[in-house]
KELO-316999 format. One line per field, with one value per atom (N, C-alpha, C): residue in three letters; residue number from 1; x negated, z, y negated. Coordinates in steps of 0.1 Angstrom, whole numbers, plus 5000, padded with zeros to 4 digits. Each point is the difference from the previous one (the first is absolute). Example, Ala and Ser with C-alpha at 12.3 -4.5 7.8 and 13.67 -1.06 7.14 Angstrom:
% residues 2
residuo <- (Ala_Ala_Ala_Ser_Ser_Ser);
num <- (1_1_1_2_2_2);
east <- (4868_5009_4991_5004_4991_5008);
up <- (5078_5000_5000_4993_5000_5008);
north <- (5057_4988_4988_4989_4989_4989);
//
This chain:
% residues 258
residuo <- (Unk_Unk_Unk_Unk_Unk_Unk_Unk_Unk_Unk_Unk_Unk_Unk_Unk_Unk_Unk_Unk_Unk_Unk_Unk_Unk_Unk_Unk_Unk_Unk_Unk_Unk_Unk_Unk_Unk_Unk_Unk_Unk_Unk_Unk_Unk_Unk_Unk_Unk_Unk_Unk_Unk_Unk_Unk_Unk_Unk_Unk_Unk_Unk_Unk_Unk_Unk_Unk_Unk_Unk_Unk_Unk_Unk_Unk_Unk_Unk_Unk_Unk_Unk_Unk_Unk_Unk_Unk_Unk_Unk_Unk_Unk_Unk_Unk_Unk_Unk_Unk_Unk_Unk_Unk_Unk_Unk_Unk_Unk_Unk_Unk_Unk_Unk_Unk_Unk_Unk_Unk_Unk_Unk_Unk_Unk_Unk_Unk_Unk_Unk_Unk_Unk_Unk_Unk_Unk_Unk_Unk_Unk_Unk_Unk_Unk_Unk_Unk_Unk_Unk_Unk_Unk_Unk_Unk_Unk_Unk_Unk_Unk_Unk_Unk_Unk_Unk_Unk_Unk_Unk_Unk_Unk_Unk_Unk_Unk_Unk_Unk_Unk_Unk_Unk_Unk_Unk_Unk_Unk_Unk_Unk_Unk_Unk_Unk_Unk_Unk_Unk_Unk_Unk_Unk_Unk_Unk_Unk_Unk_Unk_Unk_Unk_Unk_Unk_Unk_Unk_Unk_Unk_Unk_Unk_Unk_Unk_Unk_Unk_Unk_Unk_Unk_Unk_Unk_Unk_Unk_Unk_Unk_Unk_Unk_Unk_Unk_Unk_Unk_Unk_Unk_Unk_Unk_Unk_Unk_Unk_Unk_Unk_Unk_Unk_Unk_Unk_Unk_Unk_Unk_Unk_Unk_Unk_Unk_Unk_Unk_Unk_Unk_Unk_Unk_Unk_Unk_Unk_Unk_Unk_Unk_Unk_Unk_Unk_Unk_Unk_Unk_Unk_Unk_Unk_Unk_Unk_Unk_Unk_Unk_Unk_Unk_Unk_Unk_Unk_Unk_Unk_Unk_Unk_Unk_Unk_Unk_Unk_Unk_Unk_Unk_Unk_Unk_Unk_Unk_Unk_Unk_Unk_Unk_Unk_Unk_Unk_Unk_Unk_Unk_Unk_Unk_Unk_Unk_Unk_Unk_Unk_Unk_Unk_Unk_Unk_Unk_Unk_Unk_Unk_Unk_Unk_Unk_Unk_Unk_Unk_Unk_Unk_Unk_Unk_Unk_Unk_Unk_Unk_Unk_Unk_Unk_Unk_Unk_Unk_Unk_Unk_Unk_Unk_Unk_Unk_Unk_Unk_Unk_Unk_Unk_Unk_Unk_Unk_Unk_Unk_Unk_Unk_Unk_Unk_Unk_Unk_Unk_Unk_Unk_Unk_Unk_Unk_Unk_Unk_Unk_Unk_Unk_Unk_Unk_Unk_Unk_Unk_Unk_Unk_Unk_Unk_Unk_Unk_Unk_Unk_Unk_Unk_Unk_Unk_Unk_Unk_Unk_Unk_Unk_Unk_Unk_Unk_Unk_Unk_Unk_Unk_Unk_Unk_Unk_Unk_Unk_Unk_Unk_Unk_Unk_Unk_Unk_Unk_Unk_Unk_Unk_Unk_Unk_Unk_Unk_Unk_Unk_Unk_Unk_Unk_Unk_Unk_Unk_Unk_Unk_Unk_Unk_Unk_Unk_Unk_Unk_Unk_Unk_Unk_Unk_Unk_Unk_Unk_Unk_Unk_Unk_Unk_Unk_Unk_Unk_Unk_Unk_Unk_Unk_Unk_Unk_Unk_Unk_Unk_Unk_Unk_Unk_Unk_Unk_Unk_Unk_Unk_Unk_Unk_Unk_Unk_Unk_Unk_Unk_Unk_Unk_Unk_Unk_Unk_Unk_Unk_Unk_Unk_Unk_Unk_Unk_Unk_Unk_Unk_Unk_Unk_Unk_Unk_Unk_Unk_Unk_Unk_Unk_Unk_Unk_Unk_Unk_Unk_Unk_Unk_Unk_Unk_Unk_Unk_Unk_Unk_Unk_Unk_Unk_Unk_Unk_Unk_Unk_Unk_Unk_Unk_Unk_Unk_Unk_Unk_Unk_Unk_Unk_Unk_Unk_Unk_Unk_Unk_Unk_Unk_Unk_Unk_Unk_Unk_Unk_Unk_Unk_Unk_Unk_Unk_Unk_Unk_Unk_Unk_Unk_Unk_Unk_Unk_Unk_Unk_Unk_Unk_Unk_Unk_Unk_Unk_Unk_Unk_Unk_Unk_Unk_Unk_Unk_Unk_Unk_Unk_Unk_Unk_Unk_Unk_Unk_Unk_Unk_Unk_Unk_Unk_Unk_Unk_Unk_Unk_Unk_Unk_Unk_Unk_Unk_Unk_Unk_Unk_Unk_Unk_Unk_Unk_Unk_Unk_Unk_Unk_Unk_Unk_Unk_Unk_Unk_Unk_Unk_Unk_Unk_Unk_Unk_Unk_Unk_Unk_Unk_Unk_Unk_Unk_Unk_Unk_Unk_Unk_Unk_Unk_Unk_Unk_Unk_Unk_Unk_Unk_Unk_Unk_Unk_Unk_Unk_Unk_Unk_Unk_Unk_Unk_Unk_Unk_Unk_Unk_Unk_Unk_Unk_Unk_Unk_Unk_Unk_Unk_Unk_Unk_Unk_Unk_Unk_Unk_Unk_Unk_Unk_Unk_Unk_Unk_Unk_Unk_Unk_Unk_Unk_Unk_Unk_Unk_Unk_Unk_Unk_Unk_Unk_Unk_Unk_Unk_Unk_Unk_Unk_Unk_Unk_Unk_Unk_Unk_Unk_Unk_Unk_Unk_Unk_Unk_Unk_Unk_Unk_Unk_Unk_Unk_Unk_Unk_Unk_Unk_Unk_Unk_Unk_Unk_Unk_Unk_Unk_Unk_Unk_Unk_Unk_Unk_Unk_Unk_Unk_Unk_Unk_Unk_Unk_Unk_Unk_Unk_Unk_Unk_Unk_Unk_Unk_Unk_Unk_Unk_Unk_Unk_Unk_Unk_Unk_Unk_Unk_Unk_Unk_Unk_Unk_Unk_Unk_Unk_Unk_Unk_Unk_Unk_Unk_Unk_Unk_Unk_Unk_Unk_Unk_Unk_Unk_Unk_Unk_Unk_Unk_Unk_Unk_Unk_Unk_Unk_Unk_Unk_Unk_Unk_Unk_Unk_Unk_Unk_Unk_Unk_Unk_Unk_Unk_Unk_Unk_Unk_Unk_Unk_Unk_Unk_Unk_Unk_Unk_Unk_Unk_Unk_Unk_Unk_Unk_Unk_Unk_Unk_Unk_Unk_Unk_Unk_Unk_Unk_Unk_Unk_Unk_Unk_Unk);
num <- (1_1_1_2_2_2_3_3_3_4_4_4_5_5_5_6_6_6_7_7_7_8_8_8_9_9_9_10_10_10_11_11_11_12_12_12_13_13_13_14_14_14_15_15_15_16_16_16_17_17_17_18_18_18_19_19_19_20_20_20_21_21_21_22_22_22_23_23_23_24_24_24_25_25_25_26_26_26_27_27_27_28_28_28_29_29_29_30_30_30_31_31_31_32_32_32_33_33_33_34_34_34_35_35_35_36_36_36_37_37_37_38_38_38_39_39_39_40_40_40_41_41_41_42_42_42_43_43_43_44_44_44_45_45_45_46_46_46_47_47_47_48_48_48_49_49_49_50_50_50_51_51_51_52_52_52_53_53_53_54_54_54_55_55_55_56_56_56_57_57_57_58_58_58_59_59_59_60_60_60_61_61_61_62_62_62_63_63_63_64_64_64_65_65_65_66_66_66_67_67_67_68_68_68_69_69_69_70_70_70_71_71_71_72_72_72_73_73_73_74_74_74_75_75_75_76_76_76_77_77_77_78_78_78_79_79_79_80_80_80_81_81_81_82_82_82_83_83_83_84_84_84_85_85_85_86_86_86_87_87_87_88_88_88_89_89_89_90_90_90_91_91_91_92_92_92_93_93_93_94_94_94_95_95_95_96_96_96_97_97_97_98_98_98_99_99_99_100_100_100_101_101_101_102_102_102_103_103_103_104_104_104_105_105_105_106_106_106_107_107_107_108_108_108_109_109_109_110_110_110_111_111_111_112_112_112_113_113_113_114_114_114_115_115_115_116_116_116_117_117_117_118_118_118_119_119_119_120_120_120_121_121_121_122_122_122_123_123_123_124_124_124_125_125_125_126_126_126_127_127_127_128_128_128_129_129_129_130_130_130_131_131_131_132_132_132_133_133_133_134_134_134_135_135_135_136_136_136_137_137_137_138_138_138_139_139_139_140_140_140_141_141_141_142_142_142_143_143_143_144_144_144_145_145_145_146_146_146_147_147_147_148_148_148_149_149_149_150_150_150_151_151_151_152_152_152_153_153_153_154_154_154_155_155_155_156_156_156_157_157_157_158_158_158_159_159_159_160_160_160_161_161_161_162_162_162_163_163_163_164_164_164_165_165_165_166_166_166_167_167_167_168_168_168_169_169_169_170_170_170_171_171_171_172_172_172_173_173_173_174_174_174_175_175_175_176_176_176_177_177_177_178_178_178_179_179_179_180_180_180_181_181_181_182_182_182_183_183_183_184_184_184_185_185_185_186_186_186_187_187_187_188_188_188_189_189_189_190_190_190_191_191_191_192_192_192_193_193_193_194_194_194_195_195_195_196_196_196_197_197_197_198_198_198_199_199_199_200_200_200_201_201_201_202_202_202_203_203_203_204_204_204_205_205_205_206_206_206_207_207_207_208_208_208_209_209_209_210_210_210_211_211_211_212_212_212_213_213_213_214_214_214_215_215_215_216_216_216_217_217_217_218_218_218_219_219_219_220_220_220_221_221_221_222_222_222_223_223_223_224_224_224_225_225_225_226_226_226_227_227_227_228_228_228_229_229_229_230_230_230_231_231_231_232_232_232_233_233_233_234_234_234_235_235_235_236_236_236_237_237_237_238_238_238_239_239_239_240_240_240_241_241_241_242_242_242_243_243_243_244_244_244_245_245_245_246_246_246_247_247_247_248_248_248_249_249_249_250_250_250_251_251_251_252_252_252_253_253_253_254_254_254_255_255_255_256_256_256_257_257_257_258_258_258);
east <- (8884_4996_5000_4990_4996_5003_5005_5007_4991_4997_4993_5007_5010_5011_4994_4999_4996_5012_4999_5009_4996_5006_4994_5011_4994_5009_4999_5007_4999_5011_4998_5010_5008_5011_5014_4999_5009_5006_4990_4997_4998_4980_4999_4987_4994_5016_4995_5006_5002_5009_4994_5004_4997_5010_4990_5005_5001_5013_4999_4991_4992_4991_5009_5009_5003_4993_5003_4994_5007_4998_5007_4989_5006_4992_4998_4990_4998_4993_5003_4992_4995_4989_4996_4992_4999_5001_4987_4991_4987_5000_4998_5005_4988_5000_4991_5010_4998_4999_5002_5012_5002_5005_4999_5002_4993_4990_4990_4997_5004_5000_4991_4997_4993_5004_4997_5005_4992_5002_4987_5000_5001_4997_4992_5001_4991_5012_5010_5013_5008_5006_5009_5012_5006_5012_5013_4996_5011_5008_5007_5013_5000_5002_5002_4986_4994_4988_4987_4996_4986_4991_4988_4986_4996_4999_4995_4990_4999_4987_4991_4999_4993_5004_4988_5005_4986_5010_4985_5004_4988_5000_4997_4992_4999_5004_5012_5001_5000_4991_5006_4994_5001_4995_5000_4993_5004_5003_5006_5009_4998_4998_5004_5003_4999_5004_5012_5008_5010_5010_5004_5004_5008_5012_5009_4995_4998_4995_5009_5002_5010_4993_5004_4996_4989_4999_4992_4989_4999_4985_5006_5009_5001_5005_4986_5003_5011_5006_5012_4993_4992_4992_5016_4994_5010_4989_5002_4991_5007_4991_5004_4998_5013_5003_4991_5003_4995_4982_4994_4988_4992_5006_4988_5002_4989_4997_5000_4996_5006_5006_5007_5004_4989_5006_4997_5013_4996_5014_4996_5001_4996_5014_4999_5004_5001_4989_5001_5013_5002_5006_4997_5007_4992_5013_5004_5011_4998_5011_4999_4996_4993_5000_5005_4997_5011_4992_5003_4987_5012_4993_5011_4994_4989_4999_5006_5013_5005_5007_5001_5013_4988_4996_4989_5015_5002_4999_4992_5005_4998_5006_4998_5008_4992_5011_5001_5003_4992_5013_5000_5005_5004_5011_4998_5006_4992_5010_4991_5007_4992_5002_4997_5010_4996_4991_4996_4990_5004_4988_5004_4985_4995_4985_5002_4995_4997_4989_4985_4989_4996_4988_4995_4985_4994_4987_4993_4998_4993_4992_4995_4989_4997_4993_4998_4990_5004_4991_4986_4986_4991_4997_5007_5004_5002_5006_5007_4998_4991_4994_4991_4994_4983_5003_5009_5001_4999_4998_4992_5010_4999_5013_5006_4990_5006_5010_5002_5005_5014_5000_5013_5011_5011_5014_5011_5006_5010_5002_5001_4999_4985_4986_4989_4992_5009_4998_5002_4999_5005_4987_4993_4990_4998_5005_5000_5003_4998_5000_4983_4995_4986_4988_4994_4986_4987_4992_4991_5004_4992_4999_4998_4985_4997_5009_5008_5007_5018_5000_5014_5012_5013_5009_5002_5010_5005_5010_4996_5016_5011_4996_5011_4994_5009_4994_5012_4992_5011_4990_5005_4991_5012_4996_5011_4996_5008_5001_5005_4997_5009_4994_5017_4997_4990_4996_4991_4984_5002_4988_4996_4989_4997_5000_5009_4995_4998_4988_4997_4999_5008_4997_5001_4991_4999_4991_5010_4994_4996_4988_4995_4987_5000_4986_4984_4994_4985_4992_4989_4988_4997_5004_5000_4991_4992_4982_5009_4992_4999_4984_5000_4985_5001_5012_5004_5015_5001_5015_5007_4997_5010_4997_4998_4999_5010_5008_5010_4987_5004_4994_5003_4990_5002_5005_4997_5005_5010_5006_5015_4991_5005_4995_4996_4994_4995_5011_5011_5012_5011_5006_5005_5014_5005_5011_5013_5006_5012_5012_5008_5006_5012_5002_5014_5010_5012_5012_5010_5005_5011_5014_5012_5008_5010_5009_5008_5016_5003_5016_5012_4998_5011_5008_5000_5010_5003_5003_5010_5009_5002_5022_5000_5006_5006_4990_5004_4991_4983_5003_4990_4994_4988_4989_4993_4995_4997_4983_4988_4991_4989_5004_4992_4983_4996_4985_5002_4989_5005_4983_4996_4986_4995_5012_4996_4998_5006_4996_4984_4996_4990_4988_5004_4987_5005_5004_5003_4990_4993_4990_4982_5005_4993_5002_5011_5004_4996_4992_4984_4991_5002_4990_5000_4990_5005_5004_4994_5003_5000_5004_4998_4996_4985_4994_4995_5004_4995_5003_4990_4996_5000_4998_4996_4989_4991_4985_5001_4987_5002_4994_4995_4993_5005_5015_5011_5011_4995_5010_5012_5004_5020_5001_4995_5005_5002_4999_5006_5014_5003_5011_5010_4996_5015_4998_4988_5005_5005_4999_5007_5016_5001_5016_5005_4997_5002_5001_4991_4997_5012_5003_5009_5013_5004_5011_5014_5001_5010_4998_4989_4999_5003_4995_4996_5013_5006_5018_4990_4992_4996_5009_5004_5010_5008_5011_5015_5013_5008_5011_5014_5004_5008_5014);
up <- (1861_4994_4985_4989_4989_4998_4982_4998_4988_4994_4986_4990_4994_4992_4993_4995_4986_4997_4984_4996_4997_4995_5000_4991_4986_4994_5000_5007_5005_4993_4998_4997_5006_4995_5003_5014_5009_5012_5017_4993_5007_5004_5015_4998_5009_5007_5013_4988_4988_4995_4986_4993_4985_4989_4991_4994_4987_4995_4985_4995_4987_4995_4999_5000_5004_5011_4994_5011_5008_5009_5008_5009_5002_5009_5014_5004_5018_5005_5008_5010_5009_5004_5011_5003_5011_5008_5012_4995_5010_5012_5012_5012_5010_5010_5009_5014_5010_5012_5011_5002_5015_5006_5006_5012_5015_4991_5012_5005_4996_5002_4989_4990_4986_4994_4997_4992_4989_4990_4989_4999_5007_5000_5013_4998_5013_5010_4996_5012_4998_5013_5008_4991_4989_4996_5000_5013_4998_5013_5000_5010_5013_5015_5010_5000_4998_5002_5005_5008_5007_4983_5009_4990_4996_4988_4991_5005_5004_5003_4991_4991_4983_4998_4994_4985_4991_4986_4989_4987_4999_4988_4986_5002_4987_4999_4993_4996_4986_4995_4985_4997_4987_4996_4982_4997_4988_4995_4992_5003_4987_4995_4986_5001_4987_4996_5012_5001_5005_4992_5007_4999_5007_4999_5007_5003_5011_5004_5005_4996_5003_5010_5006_5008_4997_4988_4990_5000_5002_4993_4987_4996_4987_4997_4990_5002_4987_5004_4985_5005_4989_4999_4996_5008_4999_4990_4991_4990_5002_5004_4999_4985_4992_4993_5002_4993_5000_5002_4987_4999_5011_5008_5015_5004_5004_5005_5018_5008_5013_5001_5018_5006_5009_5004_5010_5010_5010_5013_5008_5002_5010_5008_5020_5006_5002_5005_5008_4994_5013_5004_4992_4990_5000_4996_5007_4997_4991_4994_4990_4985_5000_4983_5000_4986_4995_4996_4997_4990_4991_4987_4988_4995_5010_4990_5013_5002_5012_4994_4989_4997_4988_5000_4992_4996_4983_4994_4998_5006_4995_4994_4988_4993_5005_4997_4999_4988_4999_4994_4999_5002_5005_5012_5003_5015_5007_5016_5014_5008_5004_5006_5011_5012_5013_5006_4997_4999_5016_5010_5013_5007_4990_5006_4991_5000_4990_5005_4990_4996_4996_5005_4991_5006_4993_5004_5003_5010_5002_4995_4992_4999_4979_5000_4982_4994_4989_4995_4992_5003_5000_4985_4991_4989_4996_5014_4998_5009_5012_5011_5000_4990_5000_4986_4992_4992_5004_4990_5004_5006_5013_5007_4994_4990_4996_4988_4991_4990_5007_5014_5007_4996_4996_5001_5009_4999_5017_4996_5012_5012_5007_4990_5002_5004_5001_4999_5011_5017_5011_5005_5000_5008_5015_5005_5016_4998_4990_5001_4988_5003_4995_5002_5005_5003_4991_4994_4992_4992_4983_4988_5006_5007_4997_5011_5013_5003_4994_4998_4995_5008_5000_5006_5013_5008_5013_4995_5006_4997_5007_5013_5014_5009_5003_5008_5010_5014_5010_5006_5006_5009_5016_5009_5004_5020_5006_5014_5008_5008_5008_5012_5008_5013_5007_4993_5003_4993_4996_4991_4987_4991_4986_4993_4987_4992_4987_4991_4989_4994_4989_4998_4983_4994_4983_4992_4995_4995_4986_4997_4982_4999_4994_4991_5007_5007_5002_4995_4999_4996_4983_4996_4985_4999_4990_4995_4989_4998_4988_5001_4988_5003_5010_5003_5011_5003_5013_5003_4987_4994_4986_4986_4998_4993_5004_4991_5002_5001_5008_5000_4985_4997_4985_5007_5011_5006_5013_4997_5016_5011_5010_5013_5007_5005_5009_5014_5004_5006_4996_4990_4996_5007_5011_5009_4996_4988_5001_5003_5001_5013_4993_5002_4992_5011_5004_5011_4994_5006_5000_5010_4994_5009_5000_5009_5002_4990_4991_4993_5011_5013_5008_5004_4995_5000_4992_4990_4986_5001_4994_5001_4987_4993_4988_4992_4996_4988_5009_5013_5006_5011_5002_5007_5011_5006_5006_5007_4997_5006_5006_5012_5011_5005_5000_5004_5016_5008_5014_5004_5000_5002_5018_5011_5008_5002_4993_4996_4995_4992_4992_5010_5009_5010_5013_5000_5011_5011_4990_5007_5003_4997_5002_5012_5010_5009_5011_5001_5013_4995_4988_4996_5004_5000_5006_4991_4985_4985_4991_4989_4986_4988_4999_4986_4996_4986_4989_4989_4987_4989_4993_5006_4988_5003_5013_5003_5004_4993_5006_5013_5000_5022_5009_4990_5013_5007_5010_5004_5007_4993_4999_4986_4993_4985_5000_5003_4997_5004_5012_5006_4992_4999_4987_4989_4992_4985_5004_5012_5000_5003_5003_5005_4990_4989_4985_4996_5000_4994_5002_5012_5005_5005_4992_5003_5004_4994_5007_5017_5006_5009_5011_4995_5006_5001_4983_5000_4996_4997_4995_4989_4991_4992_4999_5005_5000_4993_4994_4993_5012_5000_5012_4994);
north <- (2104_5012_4999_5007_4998_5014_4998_5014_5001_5008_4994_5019_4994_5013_5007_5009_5008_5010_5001_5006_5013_5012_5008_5007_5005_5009_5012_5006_5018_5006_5013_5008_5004_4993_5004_4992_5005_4996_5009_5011_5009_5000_4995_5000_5013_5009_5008_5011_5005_5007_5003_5011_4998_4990_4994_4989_5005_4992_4998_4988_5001_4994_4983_4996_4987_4989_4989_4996_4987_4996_4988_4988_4994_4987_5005_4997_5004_4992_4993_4989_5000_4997_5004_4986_5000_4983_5004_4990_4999_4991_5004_4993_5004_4991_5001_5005_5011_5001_4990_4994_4987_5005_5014_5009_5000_4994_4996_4987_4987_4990_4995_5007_5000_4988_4985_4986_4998_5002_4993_4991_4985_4990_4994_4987_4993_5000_4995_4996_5012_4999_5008_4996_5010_4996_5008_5008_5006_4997_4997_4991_5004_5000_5006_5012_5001_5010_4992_5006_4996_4999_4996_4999_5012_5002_5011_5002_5017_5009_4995_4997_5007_4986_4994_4991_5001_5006_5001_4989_4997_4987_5006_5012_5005_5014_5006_5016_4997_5009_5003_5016_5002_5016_4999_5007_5008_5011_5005_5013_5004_5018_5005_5012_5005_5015_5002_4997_5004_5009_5011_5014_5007_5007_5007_5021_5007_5008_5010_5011_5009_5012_5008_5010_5006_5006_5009_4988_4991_4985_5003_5000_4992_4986_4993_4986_4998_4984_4997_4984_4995_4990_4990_4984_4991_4991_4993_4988_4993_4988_4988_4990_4993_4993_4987_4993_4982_5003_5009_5002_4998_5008_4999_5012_5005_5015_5000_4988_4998_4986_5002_4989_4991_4988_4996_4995_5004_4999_4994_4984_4993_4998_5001_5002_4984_4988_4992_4993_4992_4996_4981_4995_4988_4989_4994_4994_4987_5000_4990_5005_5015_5001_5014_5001_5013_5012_5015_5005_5002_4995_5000_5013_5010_5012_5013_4993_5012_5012_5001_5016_5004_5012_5009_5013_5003_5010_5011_5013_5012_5010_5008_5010_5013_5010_5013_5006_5010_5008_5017_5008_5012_5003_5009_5003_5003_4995_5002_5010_5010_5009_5004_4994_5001_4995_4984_4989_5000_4999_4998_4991_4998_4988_4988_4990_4989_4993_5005_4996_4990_4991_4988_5001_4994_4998_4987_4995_4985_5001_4985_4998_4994_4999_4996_5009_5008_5009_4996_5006_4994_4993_5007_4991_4988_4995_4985_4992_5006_4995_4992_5003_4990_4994_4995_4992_4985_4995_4984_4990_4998_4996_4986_4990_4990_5002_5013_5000_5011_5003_5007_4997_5006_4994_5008_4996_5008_5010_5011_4995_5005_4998_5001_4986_4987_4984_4995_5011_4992_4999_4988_4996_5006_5000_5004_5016_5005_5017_5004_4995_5001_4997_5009_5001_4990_5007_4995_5013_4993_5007_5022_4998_5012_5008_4994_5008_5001_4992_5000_4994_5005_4993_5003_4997_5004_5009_5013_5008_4996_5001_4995_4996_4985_4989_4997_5000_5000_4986_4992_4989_4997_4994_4993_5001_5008_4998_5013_5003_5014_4997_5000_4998_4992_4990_4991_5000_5011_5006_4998_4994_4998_5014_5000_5012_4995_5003_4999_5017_5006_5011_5000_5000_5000_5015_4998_5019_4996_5008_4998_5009_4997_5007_4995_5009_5000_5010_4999_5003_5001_4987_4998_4994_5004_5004_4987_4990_4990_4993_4990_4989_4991_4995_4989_5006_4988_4999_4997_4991_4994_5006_5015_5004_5017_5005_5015_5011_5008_5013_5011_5008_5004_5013_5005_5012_5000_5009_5000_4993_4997_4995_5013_4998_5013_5007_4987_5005_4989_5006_4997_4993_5011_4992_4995_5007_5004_5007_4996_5011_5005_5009_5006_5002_4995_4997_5008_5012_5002_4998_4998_4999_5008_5005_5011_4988_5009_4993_5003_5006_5003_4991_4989_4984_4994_5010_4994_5001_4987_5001_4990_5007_4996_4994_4988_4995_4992_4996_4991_5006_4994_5007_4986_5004_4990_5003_4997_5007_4988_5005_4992_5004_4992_4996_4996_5010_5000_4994_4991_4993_5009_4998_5004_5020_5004_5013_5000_4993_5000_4999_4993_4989_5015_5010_5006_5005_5005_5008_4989_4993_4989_4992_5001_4992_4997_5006_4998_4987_4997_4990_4985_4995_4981_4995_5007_4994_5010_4995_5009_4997_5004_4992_5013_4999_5012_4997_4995_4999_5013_5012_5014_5000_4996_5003_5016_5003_5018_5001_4989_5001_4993_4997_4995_5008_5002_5014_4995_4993_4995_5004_4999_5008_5010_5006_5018_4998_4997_5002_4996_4985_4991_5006_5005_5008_5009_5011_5013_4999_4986_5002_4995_4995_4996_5020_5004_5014_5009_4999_5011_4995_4988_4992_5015_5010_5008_4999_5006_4999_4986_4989_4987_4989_5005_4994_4983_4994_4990_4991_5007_5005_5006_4994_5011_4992_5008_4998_4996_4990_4998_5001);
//
């Protein structure tokens, strides 16, 4: 299992409570779902266990504007330090190397009052999407999470196997009006396909968090299929399904705080 940390400087101690404008470290640790016989690699590595249901070769995502949500919708915006406005959270499994960009800073500052959701949004804002992929620097520089120029990047990339079954599922930006594929669109994409994920904070304890990515949640309502391929075509009718359980992650538990 791959953990990929972030830090997070929140006010005070108190994330279910009102806070004094102080602030402290909070961690919260990215993990994948092996509840289901879920393995992110090729081999079977986990000891005394049959053959993994599931094996995926590629998860990753990009993540921003992340934000803490209290009863009322009032948001308490988290910014991220080390001059980057998002992440990238790659899941696979790849043994033998490291990501030397695993722990991301965020500051606060004020108080939080009765924070009980925590907000982020997949995906890269159209801002930064269609910049000229050769001049990219991380974490806009991963080859295997990018389209061509006029559509832009992969927001979330799942690839791999279920139950004997192929799934390719990559979410991004379609109907982007440019002169070619290798030229940026001068206007938004026409679906844009960002998804804003909230998750319930009812699993906090103390300073660390732990928020799991449940692939087989994701692929649920899909489970009649022989396969799963969806690029973001709007006349692929497996796409609604997997962005909407991205959409309504309360419901779907895709994302949950364990």
């Amino acid at each position: 299992m791959k953990n990929l940390n972030i830090i997070i400087l929140l006010a005070s101690a108190c994330l279910l409570a009102s806070c004094s404008p102080s602030t402290q470290d909070v961690t919260v640790n990215w993990q994948l779902n092996l509840a289901h016989g879920t393995d992110t690699c090729q081999t079977n590595e986990r000891k005394n266990q049959s053959a993994p249901t599931s094996v995926w070769s590629e998860i990753g995502f990009y993540a921003y504007d992340f934000k803490l949500l209290n009863a009322q919708n009032e948001a308490f915006p988290l910014q991220l330090t080390q001059s980057r406005d998002l992440i990238y959270v790659d899941l696979t499994c790849k043994p033998g190397s490291s990501n030397e960009e695993s722990t991301h800073q965020f500051t606060f500052t004020g108080a939080v009052s009765g924070a009980d959701i925590l907000e982020f949004t997949i995906g890269v804002p159209f801002a930064k999407n269609h910049l000229n992929p050769l001049q990219q620097q991380y974490p806009l520089n991963q080859p295997a999470m990018f389209w061509v120029w006029q559509t832009g990047h992969k927001f979330f990339r799942l690839e791999g196997t279920q139950s004997g079954r192929d799934v390719l599922f990559h979410l991004g930006s379609t109907g982007c009006v440019s002169a070619s594929a290798l030229r940026p669109p001068e206007m938004p994409c026409q679906h844009p396909n960002r998804v804003t994920v909230q998750v319930p904070l009812t699993a906090y304890q103390g300073n660390s968090l732990t928020l799991t990515l449940d692939p087989t949640k994701l692929l649920k309502t899909s489970s009649s299929d022989s396969s799963i391929r969806c690029q973001s075509e709007q006349d692929n009718t497996q796409c609604p399904a997997l962005i909407s359980a991205l959409k309504n992650n309360i419901e779907s538990g895709v994302f949950t705080l364990q």
